[in-house]
LUMDOZA-143620 format. One line per field, with one value per residue (C-alpha): residue number from 1; x negated, y negated, z negated; residue in one letter. Coordinates in Angstrom, 3 decimals. Each point is the difference from the previous one (the first is absolute). Layout:
REM LUMDOZA-143620
pos (NUM,...);
x (X,...);
y (Y,...);
z (Z,...);
code (A,...);
This chain:
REM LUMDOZA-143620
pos (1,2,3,4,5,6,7,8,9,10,11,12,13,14,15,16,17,18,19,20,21,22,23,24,25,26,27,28,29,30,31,32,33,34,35,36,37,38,39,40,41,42,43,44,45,46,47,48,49,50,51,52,53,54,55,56,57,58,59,60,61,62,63,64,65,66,67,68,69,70,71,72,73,74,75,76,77,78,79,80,81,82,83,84,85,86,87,88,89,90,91,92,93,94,95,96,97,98,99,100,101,102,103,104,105,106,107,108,109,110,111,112,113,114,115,116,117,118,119,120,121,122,123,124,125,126,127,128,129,130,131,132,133,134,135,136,137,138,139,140,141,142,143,144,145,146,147,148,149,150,151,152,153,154,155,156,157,158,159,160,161,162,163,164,165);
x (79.040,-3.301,-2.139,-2.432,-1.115,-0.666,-4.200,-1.412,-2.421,-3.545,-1.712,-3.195,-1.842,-3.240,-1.562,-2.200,-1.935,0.277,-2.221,1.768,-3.457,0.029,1.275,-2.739,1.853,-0.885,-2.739,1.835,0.653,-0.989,-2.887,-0.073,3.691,-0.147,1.005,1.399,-3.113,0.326,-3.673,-0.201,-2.547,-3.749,-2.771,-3.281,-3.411,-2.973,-2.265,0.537,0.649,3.813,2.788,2.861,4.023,1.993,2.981,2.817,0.277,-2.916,0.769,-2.549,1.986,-0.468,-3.324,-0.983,0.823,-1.712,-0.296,3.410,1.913,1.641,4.147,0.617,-2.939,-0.989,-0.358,-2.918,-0.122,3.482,-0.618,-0.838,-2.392,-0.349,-0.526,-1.834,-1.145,-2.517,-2.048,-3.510,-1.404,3.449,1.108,-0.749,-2.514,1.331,-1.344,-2.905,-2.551,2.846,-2.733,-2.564,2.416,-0.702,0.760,0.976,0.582,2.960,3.053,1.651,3.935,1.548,4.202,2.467,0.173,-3.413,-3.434,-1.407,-3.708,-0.150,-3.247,-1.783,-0.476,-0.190,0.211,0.117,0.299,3.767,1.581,3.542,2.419,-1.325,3.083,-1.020,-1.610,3.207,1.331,1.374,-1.076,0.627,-3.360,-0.981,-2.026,-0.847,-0.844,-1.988,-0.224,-1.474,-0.611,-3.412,-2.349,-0.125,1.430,1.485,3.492,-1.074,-0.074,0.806,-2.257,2.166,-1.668,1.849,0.575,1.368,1.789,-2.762,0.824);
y (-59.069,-0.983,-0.940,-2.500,0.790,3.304,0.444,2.196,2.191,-1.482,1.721,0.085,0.266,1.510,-0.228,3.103,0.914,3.296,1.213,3.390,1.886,1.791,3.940,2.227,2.946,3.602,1.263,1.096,3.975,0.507,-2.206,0.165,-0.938,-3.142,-3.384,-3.069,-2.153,-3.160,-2.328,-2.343,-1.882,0.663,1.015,-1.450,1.611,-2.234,2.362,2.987,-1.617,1.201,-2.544,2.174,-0.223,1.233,1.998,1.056,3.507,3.092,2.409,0.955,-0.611,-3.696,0.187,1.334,-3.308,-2.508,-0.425,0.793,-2.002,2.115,-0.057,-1.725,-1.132,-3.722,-2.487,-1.507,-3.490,1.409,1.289,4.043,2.507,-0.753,3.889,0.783,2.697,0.987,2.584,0.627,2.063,1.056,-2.612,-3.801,1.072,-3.491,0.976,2.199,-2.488,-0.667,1.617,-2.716,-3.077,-1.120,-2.605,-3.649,1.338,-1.536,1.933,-2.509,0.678,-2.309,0.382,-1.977,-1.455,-1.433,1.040,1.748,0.736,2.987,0.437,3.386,1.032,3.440,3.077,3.865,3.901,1.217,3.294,-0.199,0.502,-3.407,-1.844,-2.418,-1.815,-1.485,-1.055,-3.797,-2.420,-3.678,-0.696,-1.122,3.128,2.310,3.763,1.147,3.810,2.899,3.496,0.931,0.743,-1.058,3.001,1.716,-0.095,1.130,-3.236,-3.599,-3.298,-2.291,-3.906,-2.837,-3.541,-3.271,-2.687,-2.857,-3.410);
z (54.581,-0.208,-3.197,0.142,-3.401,0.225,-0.019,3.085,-0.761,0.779,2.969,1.011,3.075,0.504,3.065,1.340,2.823,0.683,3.248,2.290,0.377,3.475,-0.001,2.064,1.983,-0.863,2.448,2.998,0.303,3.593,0.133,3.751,0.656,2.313,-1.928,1.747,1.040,-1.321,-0.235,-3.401,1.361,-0.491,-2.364,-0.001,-2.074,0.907,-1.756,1.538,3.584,0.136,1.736,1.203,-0.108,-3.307,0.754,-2.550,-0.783,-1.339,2.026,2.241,3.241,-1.297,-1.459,3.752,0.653,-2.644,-4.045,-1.153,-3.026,-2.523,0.442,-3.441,-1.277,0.025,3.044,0.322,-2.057,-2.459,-3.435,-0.342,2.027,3.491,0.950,3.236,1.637,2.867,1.794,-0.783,3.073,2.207,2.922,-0.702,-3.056,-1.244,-4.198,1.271,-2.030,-2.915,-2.483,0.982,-1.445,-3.292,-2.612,1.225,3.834,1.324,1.619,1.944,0.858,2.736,-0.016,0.984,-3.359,-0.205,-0.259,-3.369,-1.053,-2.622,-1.801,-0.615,-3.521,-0.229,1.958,-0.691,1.378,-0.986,0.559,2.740,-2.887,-2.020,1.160,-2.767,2.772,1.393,-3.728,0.061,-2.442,-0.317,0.906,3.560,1.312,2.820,0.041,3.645,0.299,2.449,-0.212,-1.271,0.409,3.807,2.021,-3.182,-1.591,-2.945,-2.051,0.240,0.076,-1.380,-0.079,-2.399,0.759,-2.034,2.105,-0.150,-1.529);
code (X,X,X,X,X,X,X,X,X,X,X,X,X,X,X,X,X,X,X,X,X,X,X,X,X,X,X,X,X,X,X,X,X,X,X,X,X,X,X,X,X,X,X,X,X,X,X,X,X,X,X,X,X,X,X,X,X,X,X,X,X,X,X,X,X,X,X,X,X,X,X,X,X,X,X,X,X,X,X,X,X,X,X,X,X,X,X,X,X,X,X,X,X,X,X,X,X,X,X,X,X,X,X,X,X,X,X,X,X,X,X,X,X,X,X,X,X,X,X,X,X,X,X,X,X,X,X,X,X,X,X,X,X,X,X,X,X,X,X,X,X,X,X,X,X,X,X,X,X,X,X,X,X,X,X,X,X,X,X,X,X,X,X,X,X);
């Protein structure tokens, strides 16, 4: 039997907004294994004169074909690291001038989901093994990155972007 009189204890509600950051993928072991081809839309560097399709996948069957989006990373327009990468000097030579962008250039991505201007603000030579590149943050931002210095494998030039408001 029921009691009306007994007191409940109080609850309370908080309300939170919690944002799922992207997970990047581990850099692929064979790095020349073939990758479904699947196109995201397109990429778009006024500066540097580059307008070409973005395809899904780094592997360099994929980056044969066009910048390539890092598995895991960000969308273009979400909240994290929009991670791509491109060739400097082999096939389409899409980030052969990469090193020539600097602050307030815009890197314009065109998906399904909209268009989205990122903004240059900084830009530096990494080794290969600074996967800190691909990190997700809550922030709106974009990572571009090649192989440098043009022709070389040696290091990476790695050029940062923040979605534009």
């Amino acid at each position: 039997m029921a009691r009306d009189d007994i007191k409940k204890p109080a609850t309370t509600t908080t309300t939170s907004t919690t944002t799922t950051l992207p997970t990047p993928i581990a850099p692929p072991a064979d790095a020349n294994a073939a990758e479904p081809v699947i196109e995201l839309g397109k990429i778009s560097i006024p500066a540097i004169d580059v307008e070409m399709g973005l395809y899904e996948g780094i592997r360099l069957t994929t980056l044969d074909l066009g910048p390539g989006h890092w598995p895991g990373t960000a969308l273009p327009g979400s909240a994290g690291n929009v991670v791509v990468a491109g060739h400097r000097v082999s096939k389409h030579q899409v980030f052969l001038r990469i090193n020539e962008l600097e602050i307030g250039d815009e890197i314009i991505f065109e998906t399904d989901a909209g268009t989205f201007t990122y903004l240059v603000t900084d830009a530096q030579v990494i080794e290969p093994t600074d996967l800190w590149i691909i990190s997700q943050t809550p922030a709106f931002t974009a990572t571009l990155f090649a192989c440098h210095p043009p022709g070389s494998t040696a290091q990476r030039y790695a050029v940062f972007a923040e979605l534009a408001q």
